[in-house]
KOLSERO-295750 format. One line per field, with one value per residue (C-alpha): residue number from 0; x, y, z. Coordinates in steps of 0.001 Angstrom, whole numbers, m for minus. Layout:
// KOLSERO-295750
nr	c(NUM;...)
x	c(X;...)
y	c(Y;...)
z	c(Z;...)
This chain:
// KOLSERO-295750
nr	c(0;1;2;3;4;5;6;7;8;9;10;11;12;13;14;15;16;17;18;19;20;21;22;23;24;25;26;27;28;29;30;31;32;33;34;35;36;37;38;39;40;41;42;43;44;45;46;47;48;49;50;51;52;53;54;55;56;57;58;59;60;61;62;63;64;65;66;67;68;69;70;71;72;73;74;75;76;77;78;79;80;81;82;83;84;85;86;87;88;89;90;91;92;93;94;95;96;97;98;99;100;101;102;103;104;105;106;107;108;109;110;111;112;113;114;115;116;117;118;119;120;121;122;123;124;125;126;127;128;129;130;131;132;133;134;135;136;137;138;139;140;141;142;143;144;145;146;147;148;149;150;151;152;153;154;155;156;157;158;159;160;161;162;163;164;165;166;167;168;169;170;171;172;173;174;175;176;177;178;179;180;181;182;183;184;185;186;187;188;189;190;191;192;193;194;195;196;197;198;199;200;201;202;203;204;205;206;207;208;209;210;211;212;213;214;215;216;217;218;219;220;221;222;223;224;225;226;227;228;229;230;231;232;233;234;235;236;237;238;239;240;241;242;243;244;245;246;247;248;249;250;251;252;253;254;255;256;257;258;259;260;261;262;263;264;265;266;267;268;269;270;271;272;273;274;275;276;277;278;279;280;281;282;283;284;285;286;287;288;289;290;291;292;293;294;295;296;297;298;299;300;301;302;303;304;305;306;307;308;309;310;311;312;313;314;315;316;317;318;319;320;321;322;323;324;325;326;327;328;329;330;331;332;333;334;335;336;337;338;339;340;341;342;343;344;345;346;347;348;349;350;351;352;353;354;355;356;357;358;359;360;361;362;363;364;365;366;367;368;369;370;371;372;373;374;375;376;377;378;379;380;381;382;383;384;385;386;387;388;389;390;391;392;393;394;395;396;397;398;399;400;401;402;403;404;405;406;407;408;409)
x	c(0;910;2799;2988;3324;6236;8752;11880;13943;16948;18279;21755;22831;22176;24960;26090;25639;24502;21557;21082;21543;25383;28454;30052;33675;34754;34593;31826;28856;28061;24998;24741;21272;19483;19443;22751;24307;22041;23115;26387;26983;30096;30833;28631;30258;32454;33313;32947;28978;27263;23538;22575;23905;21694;18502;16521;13474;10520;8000;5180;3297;4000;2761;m230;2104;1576;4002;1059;2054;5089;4235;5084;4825;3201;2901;m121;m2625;m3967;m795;293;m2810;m2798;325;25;m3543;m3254;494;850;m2152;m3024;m6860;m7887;m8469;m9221;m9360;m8966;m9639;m8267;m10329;m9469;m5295;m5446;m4550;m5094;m4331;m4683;m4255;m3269;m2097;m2271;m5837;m7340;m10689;m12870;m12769;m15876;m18036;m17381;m17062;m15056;m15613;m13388;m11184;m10414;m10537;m7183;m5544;m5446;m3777;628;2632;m182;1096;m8;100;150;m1155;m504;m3105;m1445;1811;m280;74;3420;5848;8725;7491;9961;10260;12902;13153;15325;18613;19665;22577;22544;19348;20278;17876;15137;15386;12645;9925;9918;7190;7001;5802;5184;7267;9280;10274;6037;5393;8279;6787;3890;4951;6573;3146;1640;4656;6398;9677;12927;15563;16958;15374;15340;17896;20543;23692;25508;22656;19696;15975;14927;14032;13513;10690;10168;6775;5794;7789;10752;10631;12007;9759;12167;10729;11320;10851;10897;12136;15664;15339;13180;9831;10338;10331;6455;5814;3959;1640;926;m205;m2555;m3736;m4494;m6348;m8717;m9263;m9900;m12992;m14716;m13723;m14654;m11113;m8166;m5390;m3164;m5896;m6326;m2725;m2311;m5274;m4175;m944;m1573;m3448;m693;1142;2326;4126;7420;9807;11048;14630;15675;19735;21259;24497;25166;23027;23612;21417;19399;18657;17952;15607;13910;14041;13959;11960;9088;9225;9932;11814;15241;13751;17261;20594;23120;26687;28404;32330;33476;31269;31273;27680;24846;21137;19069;15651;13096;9624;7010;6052;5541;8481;7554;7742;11282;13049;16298;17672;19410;18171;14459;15010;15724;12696;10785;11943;10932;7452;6915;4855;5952;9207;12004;15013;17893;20775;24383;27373;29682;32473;29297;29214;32412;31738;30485;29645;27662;23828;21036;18353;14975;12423;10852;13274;12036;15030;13308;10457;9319;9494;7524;7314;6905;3243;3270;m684;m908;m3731;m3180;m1076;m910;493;2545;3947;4255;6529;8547;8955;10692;13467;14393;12460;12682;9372;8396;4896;3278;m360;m1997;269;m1226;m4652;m4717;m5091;m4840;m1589;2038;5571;8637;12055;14411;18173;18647;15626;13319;9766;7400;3923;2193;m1951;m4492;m4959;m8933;m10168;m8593;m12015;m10343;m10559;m13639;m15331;m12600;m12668;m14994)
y	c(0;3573;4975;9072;10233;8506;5501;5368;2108;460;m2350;m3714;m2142;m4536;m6689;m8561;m12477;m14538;m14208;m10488;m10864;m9852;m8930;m12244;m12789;m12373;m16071;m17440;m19599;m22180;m23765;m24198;m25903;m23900;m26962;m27538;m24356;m23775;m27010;m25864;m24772;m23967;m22374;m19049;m15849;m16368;m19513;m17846;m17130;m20166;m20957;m22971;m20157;m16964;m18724;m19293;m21624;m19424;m18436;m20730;m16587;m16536;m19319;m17825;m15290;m14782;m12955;m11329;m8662;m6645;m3636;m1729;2125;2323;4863;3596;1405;711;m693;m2553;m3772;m5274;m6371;m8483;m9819;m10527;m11588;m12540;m14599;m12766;m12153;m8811;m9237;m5973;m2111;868;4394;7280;10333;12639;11855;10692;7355;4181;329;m2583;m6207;m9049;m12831;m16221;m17977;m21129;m19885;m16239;m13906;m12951;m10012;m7450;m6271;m7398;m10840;m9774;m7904;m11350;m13307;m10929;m10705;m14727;m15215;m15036;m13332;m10751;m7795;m4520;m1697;1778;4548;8452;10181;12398;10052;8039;11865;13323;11869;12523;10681;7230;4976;3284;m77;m1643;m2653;1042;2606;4341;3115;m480;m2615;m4128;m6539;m8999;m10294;m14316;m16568;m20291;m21464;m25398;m24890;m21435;m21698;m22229;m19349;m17060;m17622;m16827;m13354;m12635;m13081;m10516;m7717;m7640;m6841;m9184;m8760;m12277;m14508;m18430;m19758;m16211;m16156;m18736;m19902;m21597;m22612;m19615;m15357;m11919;m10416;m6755;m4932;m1746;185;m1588;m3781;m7319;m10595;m13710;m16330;m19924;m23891;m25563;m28792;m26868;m27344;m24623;m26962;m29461;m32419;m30700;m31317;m34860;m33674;m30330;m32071;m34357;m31603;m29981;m32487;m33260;m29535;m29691;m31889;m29540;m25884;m24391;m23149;m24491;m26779;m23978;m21849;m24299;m25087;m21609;m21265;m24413;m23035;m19622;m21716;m22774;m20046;m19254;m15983;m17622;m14799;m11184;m10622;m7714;m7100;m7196;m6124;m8208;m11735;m12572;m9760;m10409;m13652;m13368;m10610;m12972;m15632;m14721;m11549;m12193;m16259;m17059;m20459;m20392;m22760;m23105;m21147;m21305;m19837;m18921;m18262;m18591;m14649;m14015;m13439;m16123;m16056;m17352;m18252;m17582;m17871;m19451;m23172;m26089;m27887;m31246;m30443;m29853;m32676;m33553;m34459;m30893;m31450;m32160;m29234;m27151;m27784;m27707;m24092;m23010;m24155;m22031;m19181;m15599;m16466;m13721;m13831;m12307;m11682;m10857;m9907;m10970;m8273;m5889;m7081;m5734;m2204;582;2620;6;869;m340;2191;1254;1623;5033;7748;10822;11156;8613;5806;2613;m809;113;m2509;m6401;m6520;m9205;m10325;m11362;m12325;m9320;m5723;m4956;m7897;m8797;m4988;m5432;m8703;m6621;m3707;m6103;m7201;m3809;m3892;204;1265;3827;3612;1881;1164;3868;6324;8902;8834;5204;3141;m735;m1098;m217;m281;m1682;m1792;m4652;m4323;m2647;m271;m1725;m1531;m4325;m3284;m5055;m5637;m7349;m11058;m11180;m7037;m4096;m2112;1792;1527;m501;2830;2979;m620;m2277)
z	c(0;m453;2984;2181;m1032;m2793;m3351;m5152;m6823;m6145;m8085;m10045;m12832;m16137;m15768;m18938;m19287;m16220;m14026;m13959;m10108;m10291;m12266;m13461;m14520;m17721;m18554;m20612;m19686;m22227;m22140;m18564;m17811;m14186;m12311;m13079;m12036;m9250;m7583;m7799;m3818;m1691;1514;2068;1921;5203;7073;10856;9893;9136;7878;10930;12723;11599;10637;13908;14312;13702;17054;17080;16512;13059;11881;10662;8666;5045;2523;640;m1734;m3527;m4447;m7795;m8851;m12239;m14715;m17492;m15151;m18262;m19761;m16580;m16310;m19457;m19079;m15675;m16879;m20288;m21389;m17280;m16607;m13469;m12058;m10370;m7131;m5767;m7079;m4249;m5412;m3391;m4420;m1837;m2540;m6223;m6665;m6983;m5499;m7914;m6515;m8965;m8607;m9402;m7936;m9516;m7851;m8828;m6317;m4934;m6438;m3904;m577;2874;1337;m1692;403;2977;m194;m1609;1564;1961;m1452;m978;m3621;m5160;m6839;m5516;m8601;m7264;m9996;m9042;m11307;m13851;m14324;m17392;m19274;m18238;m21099;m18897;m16071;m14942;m12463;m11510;m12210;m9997;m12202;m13156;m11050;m8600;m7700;m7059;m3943;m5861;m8353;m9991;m9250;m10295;m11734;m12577;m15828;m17064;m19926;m20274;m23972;m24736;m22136;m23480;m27280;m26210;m24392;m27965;m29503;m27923;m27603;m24904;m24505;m22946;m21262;m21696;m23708;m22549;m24574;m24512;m22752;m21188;m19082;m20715;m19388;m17510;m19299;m17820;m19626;m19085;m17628;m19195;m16776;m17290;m14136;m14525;m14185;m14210;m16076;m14764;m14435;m10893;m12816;m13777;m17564;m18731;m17547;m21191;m18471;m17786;m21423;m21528;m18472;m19838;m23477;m21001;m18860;m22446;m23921;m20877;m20634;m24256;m24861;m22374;m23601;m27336;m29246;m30741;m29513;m29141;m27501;m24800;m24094;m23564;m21887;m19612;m18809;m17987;m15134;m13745;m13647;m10300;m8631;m6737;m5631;m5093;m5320;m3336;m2614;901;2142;5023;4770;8271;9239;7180;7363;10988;10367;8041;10123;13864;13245;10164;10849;7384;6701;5296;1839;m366;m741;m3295;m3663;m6818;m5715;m9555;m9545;m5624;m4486;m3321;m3197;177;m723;2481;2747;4426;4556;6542;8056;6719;3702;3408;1085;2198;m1057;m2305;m6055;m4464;m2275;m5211;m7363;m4546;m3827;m6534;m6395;m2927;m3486;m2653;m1014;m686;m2776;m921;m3383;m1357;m3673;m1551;444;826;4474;5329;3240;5151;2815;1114;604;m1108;m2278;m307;m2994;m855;m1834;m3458;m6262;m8257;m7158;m8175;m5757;m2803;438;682;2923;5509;6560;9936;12382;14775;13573;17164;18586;15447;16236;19816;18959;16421;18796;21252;18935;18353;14870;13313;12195;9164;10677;13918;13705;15074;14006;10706;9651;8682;11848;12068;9939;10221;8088;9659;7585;7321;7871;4082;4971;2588;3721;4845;5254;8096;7544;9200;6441;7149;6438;5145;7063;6810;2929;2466;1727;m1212;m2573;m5469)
């Protein structure tokens, strides 16, 4: 949700080759299957900090926690809209209009059930759903030509960096995003590292494009075709039509990759703090930087095989993508832009729905947790912003009613 007026970006420049997550080394991938190169793992970024270490067992309190939204600056509602609907496969969930401030909230994601019509109902029904995208629309930007935001992967404004989905079969899913205009960043089978794209939003912001299976989802094929064909003898169109059709339905939003400077602090934030489950890390020392997947999930779930745990990482909806380039820890004058700054806005806040703000913010108060915003504090009572060890913002809301903007909502 929108916390005063603005937001800024922050994000890694466009770094050749790779995973757009950091600066590799001037040696060449070549043809390097994602499950391949993701399994690759060695120590983490310094032998004294370890992973058992920093990532504490969450409070039996958070349980109930739900990683429920990123939110994104647009320009065009009607072109991001379009954009996160009709080439993404998202559903609207919910619609806010701010008269009195000009502007609007729109809520999209991934649900294989309609929303109901309108109302609280529609309201509980959006804020039970992890990993929607919240799309934040200033009136006026859709007709200033020289309005930007940033995106997330332009210096200086480097925090941010994608959000991730998972596709059956990313070739079939990238085609299909070439059909109907949009624009890449990496395409599935560029660069050294094959099987997974970044396909661009109309405000530049990344969406990684992905397979949990590790080859680009063409192990999915034979299941998709049978998922097709069943779906087929009960819906009117063409083969293609209702591949696509059956797809897009399975569509599902994984991740936001945000950039940390010192992981340990981070990951005990994440951990100790929000109760999120450390879900797979992996460490690249051939280009010095790692990525710690966290998110929610149930214990017992957890393979112990490392290729299981993999794939099944990234099947987990809306989990946190922590990217660390590695030295940053020991940098002082290392800092990632928030996503709130005036100079330039775009990311906004990760929003955390919980069963009680208060108590959840009574918890956080007592592990020293800084706030942008406590609960009662403003006009807008009943939620509250806290920041996480980089600063970026984590908007904390009640997961069964959103009651001070019903009056705004469809």
């Amino acid at each position: 949700m929108k916390l005063a007026a603005v937001v800024l970006a922050s994000q890694l420049p466009l770094a050749a080759a790779f995973l757009l997550r950091a600066a590799p080394s001037p040696r060449v991938l070549k043809d390097v299957p994602a499950a391949r190169l993701f399994a690759a793992t060695a120590l983490p970024y310094s032998e004294s900090a370890t992973l058992a270490a920093v990532c504490a067992s969450p409070d039996a309190c958070t349980q109930q926690y739900l990683n429920q939204q990123t939110m994104l600056r647009v320009t065009d509602p009607v072109k991001s809209l379009a954009f996160y609907q009709d080439v993404l496969g998202m559903q609207l969930l919910k619609r806010y209009d701010f008269e009195e401030y000009k502007f609007s909230l729109f809520f999209l994601g991934y649900t294989a059930e309609a929303p109901p019509a309108t109302g609280e109902a529609r309201t509980k029904f959006m804020l039970q759903q992890p990993g929607a995208i919240e799309l934040t629309w200033n009136w006026g930007t859709e007709n200033d030509a020289a309005h930007r935001h940033a995106n997330g992967n332009d210096e200086p404004q480097r925090g941010f960096g994608h959000i991730g989905i998972t596709v059956p079969d990313v070739y079939k899913a990238c085609a299909r995003f070439e059909r109907l205009g949009a624009p890449f960043r990496k395409k599935p089978d560029a660069g050294g590292m094959k099987g997974l794209a970044f396909v661009l939003d109309p405000d530049g912001y990344s969406v990684e494009v992905l397979a949990a299976d590790g080859d680009g989802g063409r192990g999915s094929a034979a299941a998709l075709a049978a998922s097709s064909a069943a779906a087929g003898a009960a819906t009117a169109g063409t083969a293609e039509e209702v591949e696509d059709w059956v797809a897009r339905t399975q569509y599902s939003m994984t991740q936001t990759m945000v950039r940390v400077r010192d992981p340990a602090a981070s990951l005990r934030f994440y951990t100790e703090v929000l109760g999120m489950r450390l879900l797979y890390d992996a460490h690249f020392p051939q280009w010095q930087f790692s990525l710690y997947f966290v998110g929610y999930c149930n214990p017992a779930d957890v393979p112990s095989d490392p290729a299981a745990r993999r794939s099944w990482a990234m099947r987990q909806k809306a989990a946190v993508e922590l990217t660390h380039n590695w030295g940053t820890e020991a940098d002082p004058a290392c800092a990632h832009a928030s996503g709130n700054d005036e100079a330039l806005c775009g990311f906004g806040h990760l929003g955390l729905a919980v069963p009680d703000v208060y108590a959840a913010c009574a918890r956080f108060e007592t592990k020293g947790v800084a706030f942008r915003k406590k609960p009662d504090a403003g006009g807008m009572k009943g939620l509250a912003f806290i920041k996480d060890p980089d600063g970026y913002s984590i908007e904390v809301l009640n997961h069964a009613s959103l009651a001070p903007l019903e009056h705004c909502g469809d």
